[in-house]
mmCIF entry with sequence, helices, sheets and N, C-alpha, C, O atoms, coordinates in Angstrom:
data_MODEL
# 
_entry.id   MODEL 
# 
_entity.id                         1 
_entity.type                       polymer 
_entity.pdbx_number_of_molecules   1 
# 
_entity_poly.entity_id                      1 
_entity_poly.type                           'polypeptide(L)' 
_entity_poly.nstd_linkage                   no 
_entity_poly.nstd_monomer                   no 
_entity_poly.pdbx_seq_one_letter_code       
;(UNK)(UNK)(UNK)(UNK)(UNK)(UNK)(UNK)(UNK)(UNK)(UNK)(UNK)(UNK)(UNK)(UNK)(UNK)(UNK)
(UNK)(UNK)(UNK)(UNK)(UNK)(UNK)(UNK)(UNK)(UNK)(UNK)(UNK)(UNK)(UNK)(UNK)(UNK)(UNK)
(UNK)(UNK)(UNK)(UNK)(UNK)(UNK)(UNK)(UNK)(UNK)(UNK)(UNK)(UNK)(UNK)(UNK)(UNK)(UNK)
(UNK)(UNK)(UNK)(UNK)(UNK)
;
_entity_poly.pdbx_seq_one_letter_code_can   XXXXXXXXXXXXXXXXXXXXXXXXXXXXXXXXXXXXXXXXXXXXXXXXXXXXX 
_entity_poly.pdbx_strand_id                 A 
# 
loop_
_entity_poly_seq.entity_id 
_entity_poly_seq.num 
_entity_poly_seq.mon_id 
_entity_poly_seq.hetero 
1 1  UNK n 
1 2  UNK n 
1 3  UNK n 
1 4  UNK n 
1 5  UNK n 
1 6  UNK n 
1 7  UNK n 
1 8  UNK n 
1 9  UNK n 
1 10 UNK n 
1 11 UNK n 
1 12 UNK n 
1 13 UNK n 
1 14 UNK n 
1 15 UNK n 
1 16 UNK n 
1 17 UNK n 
1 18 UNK n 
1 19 UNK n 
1 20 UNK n 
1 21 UNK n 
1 22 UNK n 
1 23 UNK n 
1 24 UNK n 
1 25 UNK n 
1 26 UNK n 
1 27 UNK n 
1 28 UNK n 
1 29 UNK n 
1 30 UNK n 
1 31 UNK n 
1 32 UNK n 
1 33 UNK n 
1 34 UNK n 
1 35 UNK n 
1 36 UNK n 
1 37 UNK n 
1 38 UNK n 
1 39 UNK n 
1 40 UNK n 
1 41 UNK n 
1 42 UNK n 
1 43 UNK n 
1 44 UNK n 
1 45 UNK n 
1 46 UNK n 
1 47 UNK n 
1 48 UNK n 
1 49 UNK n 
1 50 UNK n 
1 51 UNK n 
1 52 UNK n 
1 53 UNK n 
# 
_struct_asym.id          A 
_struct_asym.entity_id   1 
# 
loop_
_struct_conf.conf_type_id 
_struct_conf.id 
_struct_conf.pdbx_PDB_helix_id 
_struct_conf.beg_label_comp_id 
_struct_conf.beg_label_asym_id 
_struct_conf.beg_label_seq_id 
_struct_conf.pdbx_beg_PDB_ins_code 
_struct_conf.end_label_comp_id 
_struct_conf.end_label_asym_id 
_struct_conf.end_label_seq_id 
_struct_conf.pdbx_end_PDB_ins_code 
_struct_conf.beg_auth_comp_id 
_struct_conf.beg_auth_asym_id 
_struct_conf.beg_auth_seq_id 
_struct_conf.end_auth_comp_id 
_struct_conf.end_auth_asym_id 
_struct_conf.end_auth_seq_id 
_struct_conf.pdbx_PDB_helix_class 
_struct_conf.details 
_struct_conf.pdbx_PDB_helix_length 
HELX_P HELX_P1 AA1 UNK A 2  ? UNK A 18 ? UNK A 2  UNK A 18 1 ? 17 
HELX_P HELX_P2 AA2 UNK A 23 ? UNK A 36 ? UNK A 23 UNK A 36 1 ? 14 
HELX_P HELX_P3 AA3 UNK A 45 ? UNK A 48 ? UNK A 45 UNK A 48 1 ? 4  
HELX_P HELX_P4 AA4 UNK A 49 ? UNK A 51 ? UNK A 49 UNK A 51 5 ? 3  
# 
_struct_conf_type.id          HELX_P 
_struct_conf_type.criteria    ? 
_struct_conf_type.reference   ? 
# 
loop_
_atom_site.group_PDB 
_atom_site.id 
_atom_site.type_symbol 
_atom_site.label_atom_id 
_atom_site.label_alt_id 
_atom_site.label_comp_id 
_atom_site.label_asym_id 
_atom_site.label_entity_id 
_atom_site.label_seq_id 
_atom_site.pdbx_PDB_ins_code 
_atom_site.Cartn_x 
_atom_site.Cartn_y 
_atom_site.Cartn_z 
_atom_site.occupancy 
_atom_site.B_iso_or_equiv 
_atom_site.pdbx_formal_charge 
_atom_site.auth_seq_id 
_atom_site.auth_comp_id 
_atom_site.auth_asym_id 
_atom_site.auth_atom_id 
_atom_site.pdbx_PDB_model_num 
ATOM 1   N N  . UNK A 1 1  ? 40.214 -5.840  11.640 1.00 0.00 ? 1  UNK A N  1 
ATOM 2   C CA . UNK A 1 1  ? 39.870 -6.913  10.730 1.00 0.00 ? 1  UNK A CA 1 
ATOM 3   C C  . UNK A 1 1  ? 40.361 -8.258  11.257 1.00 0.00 ? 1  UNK A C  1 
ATOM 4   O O  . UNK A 1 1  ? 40.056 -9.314  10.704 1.00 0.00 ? 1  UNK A O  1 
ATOM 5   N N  . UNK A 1 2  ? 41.143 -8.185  12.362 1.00 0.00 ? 2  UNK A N  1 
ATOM 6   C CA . UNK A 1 2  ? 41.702 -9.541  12.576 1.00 0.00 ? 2  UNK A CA 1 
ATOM 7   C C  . UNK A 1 2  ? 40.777 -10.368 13.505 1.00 0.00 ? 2  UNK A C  1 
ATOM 8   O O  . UNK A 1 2  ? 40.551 -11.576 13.576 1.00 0.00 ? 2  UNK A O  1 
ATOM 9   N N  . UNK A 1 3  ? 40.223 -9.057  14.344 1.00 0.00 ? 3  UNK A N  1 
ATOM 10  C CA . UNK A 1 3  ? 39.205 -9.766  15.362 1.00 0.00 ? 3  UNK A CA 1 
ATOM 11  C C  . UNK A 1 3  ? 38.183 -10.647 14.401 1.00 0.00 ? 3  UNK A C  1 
ATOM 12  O O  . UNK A 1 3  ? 38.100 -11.773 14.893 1.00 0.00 ? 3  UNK A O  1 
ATOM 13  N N  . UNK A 1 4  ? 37.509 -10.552 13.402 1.00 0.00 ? 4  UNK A N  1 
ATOM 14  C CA . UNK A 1 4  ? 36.773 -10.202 12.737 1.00 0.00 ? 4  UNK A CA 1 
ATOM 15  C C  . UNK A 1 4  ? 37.461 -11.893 12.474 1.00 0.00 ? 4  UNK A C  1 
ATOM 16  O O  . UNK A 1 4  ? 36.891 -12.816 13.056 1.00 0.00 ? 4  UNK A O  1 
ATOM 17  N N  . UNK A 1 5  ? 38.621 -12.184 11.630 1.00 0.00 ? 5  UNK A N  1 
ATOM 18  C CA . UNK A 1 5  ? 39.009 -13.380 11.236 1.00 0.00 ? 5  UNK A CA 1 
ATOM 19  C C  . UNK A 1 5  ? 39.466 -14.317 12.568 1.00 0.00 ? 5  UNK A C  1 
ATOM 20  O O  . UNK A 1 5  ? 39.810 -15.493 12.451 1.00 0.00 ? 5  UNK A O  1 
ATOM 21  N N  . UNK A 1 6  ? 39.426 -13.797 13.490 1.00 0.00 ? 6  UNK A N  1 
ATOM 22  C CA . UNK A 1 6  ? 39.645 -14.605 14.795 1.00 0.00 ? 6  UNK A CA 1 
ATOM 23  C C  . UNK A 1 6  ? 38.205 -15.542 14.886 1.00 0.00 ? 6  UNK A C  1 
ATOM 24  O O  . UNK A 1 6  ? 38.182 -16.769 14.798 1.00 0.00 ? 6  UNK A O  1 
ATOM 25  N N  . UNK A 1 7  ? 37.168 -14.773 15.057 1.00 0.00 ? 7  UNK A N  1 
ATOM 26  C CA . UNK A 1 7  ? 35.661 -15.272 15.347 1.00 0.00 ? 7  UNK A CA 1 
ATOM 27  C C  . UNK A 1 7  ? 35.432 -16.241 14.721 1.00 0.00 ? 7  UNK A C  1 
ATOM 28  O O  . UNK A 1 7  ? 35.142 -17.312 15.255 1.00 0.00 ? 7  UNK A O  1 
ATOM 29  N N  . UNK A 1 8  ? 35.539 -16.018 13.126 1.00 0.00 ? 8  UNK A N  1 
ATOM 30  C CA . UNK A 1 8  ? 35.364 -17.144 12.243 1.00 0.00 ? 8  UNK A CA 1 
ATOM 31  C C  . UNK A 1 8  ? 35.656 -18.389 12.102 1.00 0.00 ? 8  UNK A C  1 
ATOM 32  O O  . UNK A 1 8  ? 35.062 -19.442 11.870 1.00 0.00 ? 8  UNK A O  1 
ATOM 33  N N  . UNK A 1 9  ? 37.067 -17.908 12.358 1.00 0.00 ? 9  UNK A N  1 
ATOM 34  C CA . UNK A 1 9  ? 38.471 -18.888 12.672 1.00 0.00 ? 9  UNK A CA 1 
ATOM 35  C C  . UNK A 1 9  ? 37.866 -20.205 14.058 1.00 0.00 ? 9  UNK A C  1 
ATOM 36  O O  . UNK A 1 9  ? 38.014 -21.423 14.150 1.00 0.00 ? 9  UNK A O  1 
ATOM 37  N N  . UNK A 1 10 ? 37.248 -19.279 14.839 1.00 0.00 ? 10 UNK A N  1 
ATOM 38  C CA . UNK A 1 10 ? 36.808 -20.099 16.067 1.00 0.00 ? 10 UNK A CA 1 
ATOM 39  C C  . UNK A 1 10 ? 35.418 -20.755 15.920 1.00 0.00 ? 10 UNK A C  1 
ATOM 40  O O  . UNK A 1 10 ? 34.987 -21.837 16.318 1.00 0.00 ? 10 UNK A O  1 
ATOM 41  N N  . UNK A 1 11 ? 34.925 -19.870 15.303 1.00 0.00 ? 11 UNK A N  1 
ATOM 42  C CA . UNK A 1 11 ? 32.921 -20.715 14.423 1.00 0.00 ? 11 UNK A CA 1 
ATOM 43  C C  . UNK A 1 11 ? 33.274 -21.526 13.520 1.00 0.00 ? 11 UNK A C  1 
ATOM 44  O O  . UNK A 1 11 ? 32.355 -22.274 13.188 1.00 0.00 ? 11 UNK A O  1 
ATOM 45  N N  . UNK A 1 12 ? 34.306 -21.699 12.941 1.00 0.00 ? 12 UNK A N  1 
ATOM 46  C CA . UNK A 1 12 ? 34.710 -23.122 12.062 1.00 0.00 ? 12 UNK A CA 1 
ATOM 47  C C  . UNK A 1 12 ? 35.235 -24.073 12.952 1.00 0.00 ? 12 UNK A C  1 
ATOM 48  O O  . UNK A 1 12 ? 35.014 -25.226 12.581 1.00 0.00 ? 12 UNK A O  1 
ATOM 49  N N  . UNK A 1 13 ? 35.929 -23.957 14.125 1.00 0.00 ? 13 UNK A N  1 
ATOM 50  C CA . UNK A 1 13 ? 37.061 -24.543 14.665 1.00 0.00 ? 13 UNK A CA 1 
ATOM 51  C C  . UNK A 1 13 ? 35.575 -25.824 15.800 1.00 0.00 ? 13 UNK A C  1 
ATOM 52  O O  . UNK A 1 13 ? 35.277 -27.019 15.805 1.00 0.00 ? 13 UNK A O  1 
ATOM 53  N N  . UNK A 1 14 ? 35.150 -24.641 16.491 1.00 0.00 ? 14 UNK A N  1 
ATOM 54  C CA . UNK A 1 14 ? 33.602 -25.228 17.146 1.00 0.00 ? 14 UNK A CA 1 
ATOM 55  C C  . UNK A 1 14 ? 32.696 -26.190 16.171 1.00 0.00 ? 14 UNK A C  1 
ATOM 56  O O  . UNK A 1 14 ? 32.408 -27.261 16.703 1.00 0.00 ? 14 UNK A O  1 
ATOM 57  N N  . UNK A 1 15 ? 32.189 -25.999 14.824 1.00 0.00 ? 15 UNK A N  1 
ATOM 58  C CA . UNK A 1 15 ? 31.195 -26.464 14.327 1.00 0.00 ? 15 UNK A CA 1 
ATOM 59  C C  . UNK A 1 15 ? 32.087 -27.950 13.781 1.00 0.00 ? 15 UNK A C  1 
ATOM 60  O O  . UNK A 1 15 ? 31.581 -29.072 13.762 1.00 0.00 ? 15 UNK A O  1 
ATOM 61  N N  . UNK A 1 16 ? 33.421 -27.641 13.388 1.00 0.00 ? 16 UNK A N  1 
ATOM 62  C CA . UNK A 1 16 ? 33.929 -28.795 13.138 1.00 0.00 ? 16 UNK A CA 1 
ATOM 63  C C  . UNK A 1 16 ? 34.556 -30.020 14.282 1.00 0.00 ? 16 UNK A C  1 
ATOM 64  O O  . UNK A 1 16 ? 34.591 -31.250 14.258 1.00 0.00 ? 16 UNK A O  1 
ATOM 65  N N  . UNK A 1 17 ? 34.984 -29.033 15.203 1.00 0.00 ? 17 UNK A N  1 
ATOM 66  C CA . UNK A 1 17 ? 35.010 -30.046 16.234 1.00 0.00 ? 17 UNK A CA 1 
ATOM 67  C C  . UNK A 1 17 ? 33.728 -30.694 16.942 1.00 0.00 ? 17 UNK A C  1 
ATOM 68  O O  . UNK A 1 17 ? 33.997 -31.770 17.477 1.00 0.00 ? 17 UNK A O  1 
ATOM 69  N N  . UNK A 1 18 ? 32.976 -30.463 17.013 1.00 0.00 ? 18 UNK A N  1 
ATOM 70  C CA . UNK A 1 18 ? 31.842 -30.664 18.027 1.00 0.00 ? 18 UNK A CA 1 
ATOM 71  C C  . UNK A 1 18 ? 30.392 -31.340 16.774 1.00 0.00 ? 18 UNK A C  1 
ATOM 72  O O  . UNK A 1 18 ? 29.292 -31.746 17.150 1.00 0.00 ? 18 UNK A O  1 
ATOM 73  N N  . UNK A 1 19 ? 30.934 -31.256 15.158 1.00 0.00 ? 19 UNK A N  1 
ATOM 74  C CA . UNK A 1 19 ? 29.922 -31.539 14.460 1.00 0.00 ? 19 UNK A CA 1 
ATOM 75  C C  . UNK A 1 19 ? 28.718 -31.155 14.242 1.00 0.00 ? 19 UNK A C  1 
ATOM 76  O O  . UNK A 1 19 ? 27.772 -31.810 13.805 1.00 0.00 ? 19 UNK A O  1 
ATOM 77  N N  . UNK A 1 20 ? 28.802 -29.483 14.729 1.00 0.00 ? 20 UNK A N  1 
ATOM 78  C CA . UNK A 1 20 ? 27.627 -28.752 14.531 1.00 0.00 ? 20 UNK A CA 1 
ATOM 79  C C  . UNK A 1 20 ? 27.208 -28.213 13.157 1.00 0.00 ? 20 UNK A C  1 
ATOM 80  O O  . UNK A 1 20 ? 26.898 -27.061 12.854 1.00 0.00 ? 20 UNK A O  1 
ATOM 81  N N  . UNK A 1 21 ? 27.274 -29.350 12.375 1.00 0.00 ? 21 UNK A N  1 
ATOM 82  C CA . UNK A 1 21 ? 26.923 -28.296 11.114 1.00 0.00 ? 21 UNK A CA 1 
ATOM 83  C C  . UNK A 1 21 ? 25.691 -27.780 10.843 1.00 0.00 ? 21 UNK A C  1 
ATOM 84  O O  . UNK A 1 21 ? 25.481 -27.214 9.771  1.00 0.00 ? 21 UNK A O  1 
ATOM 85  N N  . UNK A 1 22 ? 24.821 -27.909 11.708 1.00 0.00 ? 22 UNK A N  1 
ATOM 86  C CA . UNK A 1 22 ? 23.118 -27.896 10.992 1.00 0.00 ? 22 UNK A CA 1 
ATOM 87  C C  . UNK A 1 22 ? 23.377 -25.726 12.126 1.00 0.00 ? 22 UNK A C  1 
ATOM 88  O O  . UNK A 1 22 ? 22.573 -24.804 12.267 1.00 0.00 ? 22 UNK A O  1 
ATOM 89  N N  . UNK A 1 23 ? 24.435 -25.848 12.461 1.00 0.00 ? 23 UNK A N  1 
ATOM 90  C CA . UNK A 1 23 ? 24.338 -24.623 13.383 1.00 0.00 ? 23 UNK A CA 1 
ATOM 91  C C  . UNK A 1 23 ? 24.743 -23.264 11.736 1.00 0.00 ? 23 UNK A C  1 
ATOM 92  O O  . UNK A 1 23 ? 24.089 -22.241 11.534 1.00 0.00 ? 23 UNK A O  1 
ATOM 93  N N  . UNK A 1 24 ? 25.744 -23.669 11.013 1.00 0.00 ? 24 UNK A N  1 
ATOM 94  C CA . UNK A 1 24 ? 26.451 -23.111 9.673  1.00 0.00 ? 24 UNK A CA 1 
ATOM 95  C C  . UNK A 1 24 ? 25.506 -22.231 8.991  1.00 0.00 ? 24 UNK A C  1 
ATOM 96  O O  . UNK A 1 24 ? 25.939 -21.155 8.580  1.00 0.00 ? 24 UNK A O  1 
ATOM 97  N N  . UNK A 1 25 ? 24.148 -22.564 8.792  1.00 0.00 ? 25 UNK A N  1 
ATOM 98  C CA . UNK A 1 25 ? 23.172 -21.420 8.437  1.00 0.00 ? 25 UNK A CA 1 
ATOM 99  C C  . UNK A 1 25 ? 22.853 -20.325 9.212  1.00 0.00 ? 25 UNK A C  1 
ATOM 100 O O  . UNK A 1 25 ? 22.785 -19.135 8.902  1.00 0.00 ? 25 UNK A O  1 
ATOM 101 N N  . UNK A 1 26 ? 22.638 -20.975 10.430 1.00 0.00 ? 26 UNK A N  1 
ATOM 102 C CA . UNK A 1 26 ? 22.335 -19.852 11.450 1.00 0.00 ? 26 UNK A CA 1 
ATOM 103 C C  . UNK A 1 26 ? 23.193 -18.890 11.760 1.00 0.00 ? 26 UNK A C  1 
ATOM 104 O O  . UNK A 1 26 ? 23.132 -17.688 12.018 1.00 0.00 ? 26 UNK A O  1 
ATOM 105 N N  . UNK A 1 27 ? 24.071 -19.775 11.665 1.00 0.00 ? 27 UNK A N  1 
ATOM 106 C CA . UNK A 1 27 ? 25.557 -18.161 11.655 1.00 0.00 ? 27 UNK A CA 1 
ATOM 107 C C  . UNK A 1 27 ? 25.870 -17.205 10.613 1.00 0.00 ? 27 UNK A C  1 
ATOM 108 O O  . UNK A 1 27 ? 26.297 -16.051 10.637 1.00 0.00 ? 27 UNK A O  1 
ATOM 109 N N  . UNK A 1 28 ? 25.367 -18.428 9.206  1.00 0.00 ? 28 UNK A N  1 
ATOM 110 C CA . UNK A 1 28 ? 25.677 -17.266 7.826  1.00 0.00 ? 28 UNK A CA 1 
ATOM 111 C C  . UNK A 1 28 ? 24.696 -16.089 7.830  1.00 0.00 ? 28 UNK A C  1 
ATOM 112 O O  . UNK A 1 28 ? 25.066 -14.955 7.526  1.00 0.00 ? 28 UNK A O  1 
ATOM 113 N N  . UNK A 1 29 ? 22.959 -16.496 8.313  1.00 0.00 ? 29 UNK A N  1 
ATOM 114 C CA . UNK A 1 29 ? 22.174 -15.711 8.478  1.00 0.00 ? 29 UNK A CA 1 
ATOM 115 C C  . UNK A 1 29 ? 22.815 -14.145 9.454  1.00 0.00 ? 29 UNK A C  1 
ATOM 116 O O  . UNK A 1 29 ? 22.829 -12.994 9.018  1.00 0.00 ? 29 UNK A O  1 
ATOM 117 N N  . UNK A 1 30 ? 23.221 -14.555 10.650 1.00 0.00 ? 30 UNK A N  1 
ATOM 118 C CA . UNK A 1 30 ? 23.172 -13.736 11.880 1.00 0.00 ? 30 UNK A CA 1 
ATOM 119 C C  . UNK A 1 30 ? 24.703 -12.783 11.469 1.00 0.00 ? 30 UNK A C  1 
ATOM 120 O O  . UNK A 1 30 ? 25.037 -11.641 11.783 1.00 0.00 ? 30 UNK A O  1 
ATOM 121 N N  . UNK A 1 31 ? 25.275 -13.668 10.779 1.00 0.00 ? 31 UNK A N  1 
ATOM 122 C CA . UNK A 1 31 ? 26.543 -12.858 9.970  1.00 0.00 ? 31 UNK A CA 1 
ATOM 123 C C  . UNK A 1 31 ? 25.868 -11.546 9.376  1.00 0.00 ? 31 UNK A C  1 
ATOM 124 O O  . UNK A 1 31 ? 25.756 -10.418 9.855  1.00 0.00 ? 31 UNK A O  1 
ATOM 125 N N  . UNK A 1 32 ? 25.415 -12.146 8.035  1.00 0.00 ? 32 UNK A N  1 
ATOM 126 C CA . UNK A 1 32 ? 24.689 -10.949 7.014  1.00 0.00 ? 32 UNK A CA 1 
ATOM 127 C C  . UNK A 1 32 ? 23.619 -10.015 7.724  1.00 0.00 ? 32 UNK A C  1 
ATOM 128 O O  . UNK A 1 32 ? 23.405 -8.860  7.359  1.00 0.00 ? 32 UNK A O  1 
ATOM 129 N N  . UNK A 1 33 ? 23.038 -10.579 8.672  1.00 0.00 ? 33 UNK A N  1 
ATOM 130 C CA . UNK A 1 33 ? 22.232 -9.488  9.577  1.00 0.00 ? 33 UNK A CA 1 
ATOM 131 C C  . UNK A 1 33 ? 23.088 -8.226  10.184 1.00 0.00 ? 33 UNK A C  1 
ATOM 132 O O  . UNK A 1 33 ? 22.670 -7.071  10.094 1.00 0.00 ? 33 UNK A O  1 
ATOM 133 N N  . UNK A 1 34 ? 24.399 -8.590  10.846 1.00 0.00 ? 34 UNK A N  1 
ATOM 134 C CA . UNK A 1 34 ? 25.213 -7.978  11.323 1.00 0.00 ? 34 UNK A CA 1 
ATOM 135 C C  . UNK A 1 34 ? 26.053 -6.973  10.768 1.00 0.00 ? 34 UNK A C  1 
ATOM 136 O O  . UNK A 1 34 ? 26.458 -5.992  11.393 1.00 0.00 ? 34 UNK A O  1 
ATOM 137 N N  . UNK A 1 35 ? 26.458 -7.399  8.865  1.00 0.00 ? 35 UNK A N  1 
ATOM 138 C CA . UNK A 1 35 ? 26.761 -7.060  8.087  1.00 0.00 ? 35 UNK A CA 1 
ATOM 139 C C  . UNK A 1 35 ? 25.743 -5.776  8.027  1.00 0.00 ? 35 UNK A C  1 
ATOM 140 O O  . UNK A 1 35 ? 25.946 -4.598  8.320  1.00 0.00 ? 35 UNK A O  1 
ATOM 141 N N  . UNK A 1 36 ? 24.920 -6.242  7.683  1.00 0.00 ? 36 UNK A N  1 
ATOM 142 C CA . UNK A 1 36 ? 23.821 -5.133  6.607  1.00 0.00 ? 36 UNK A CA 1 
ATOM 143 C C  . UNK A 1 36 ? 23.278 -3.999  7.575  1.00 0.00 ? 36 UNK A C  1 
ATOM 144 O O  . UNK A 1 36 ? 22.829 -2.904  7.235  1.00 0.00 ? 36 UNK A O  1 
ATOM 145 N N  . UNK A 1 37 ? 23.446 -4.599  9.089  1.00 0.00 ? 37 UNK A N  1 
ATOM 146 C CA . UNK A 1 37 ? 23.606 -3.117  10.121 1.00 0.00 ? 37 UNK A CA 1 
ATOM 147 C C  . UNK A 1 37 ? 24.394 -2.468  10.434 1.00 0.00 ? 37 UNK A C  1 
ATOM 148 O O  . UNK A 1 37 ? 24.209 -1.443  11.090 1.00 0.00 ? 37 UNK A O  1 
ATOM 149 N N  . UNK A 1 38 ? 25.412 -2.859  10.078 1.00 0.00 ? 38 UNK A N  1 
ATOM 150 C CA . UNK A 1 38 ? 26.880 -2.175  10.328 1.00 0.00 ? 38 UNK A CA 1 
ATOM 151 C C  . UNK A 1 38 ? 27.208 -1.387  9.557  1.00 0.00 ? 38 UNK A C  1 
ATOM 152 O O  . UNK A 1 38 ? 27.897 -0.445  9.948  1.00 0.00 ? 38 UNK A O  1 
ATOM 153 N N  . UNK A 1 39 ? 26.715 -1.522  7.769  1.00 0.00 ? 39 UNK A N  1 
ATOM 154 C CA . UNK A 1 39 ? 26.839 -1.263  7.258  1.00 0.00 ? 39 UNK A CA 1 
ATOM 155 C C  . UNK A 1 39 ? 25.873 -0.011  6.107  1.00 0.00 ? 39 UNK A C  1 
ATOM 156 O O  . UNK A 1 39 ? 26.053 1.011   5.444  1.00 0.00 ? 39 UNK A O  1 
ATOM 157 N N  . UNK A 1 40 ? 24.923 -0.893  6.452  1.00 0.00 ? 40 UNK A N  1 
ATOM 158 C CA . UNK A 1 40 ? 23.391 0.177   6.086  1.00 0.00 ? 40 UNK A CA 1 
ATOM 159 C C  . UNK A 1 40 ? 22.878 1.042   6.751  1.00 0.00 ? 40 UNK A C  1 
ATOM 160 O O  . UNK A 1 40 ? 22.412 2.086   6.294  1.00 0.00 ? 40 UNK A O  1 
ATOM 161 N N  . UNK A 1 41 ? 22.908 0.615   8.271  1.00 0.00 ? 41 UNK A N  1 
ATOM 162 C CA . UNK A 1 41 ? 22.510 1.215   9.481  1.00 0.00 ? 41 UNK A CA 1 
ATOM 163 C C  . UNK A 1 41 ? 21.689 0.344   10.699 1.00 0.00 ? 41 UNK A C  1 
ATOM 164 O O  . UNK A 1 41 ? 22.024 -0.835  10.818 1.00 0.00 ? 41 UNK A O  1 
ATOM 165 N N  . UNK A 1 42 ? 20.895 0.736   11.381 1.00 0.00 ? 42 UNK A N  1 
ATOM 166 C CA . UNK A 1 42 ? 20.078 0.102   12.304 1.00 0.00 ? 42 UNK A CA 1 
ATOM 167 C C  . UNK A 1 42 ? 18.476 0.447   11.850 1.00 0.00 ? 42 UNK A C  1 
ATOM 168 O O  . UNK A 1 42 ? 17.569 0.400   12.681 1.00 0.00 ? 42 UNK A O  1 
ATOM 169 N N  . UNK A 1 43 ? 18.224 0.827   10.306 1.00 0.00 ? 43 UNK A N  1 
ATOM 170 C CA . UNK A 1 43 ? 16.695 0.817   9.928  1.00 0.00 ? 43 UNK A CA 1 
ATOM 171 C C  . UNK A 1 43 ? 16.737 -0.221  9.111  1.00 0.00 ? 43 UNK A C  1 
ATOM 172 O O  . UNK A 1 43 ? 15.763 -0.235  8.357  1.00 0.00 ? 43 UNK A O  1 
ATOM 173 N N  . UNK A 1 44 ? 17.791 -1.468  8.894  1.00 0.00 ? 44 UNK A N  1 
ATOM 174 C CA . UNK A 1 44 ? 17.626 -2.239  8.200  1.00 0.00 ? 44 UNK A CA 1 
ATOM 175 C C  . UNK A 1 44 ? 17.201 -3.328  9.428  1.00 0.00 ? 44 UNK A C  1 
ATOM 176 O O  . UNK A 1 44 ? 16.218 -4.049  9.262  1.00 0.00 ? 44 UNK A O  1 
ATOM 177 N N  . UNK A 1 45 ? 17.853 -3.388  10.435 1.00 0.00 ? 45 UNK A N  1 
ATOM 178 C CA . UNK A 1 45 ? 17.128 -4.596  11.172 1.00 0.00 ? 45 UNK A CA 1 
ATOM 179 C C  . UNK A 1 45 ? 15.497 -3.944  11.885 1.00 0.00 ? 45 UNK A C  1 
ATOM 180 O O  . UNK A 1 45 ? 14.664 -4.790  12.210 1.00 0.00 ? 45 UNK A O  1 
ATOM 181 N N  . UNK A 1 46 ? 15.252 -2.838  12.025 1.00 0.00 ? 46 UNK A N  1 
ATOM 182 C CA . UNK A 1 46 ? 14.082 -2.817  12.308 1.00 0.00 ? 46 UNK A CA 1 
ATOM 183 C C  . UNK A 1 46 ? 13.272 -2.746  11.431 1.00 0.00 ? 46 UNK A C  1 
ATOM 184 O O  . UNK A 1 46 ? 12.246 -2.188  11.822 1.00 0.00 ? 46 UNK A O  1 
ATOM 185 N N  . UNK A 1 47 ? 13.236 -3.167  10.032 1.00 0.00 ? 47 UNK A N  1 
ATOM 186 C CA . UNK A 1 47 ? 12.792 -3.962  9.542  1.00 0.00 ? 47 UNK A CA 1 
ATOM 187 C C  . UNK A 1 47 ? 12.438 -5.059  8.837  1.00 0.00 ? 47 UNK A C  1 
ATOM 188 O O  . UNK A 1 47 ? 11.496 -5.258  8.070  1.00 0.00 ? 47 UNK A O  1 
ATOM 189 N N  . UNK A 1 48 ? 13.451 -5.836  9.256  1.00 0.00 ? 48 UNK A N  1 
ATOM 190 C CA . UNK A 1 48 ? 12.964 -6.956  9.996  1.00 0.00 ? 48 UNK A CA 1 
ATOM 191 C C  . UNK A 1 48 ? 11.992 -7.250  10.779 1.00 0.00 ? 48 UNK A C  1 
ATOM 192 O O  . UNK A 1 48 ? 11.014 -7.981  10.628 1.00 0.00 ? 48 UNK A O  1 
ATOM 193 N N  . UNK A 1 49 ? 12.408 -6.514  11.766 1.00 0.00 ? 49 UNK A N  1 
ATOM 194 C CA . UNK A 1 49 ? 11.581 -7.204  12.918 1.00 0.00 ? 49 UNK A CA 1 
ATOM 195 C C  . UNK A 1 49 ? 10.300 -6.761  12.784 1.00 0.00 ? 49 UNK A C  1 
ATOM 196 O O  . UNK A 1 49 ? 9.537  -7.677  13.089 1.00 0.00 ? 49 UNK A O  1 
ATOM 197 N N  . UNK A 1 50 ? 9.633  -5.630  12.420 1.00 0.00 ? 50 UNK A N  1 
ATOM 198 C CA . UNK A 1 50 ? 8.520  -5.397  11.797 1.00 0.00 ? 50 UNK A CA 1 
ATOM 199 C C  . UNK A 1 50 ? 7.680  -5.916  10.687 1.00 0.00 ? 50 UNK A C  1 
ATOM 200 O O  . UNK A 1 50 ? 6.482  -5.873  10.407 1.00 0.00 ? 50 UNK A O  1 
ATOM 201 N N  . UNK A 1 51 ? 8.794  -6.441  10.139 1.00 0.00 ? 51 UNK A N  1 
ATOM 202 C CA . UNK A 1 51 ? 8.210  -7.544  9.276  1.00 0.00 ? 51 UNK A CA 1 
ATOM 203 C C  . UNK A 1 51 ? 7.995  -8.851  9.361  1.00 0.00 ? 51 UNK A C  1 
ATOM 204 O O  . UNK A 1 51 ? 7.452  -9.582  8.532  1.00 0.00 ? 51 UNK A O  1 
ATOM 205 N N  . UNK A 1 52 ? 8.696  -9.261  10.972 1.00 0.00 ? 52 UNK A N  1 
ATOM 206 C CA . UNK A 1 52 ? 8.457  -10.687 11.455 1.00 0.00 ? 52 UNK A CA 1 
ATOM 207 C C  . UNK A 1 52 ? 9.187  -11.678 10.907 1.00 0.00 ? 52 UNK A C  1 
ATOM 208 O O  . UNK A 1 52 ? 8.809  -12.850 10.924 1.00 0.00 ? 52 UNK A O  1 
ATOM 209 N N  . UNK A 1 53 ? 10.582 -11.181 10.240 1.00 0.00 ? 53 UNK A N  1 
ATOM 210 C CA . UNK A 1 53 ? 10.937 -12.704 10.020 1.00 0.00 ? 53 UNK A CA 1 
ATOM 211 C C  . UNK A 1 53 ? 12.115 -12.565 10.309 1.00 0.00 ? 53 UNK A C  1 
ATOM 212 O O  . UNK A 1 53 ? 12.875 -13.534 10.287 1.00 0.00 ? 53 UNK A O  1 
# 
């Protein structure tokens, strides 16, 4: 779990130093994608991608 709060720790540390905020969705997205395969399995992102979005 720490790795886990390390990453974050460093995707806040980047978007605030460097003023990337328009990047903050794209990560919450690619977060919950990551989430919901880790967690649901790997038939949740293939469909997705079968569904094109």
């Amino acid at each position: 779990m720490n790795k886990v709060r390390y990453v974050f720790q460093e995707m806040s540390y980047l978007i605030k130093k460097h003023k990337l905020a328009f990047l903050l969705p794209i990560f919450i997205v690619l977060s919950l994608l990551v989430f919901a395969a880790y967690y649901v399995g790997p038939a949740i992102v293939t469909t997705f991608i079968y569904a094109g979005i």
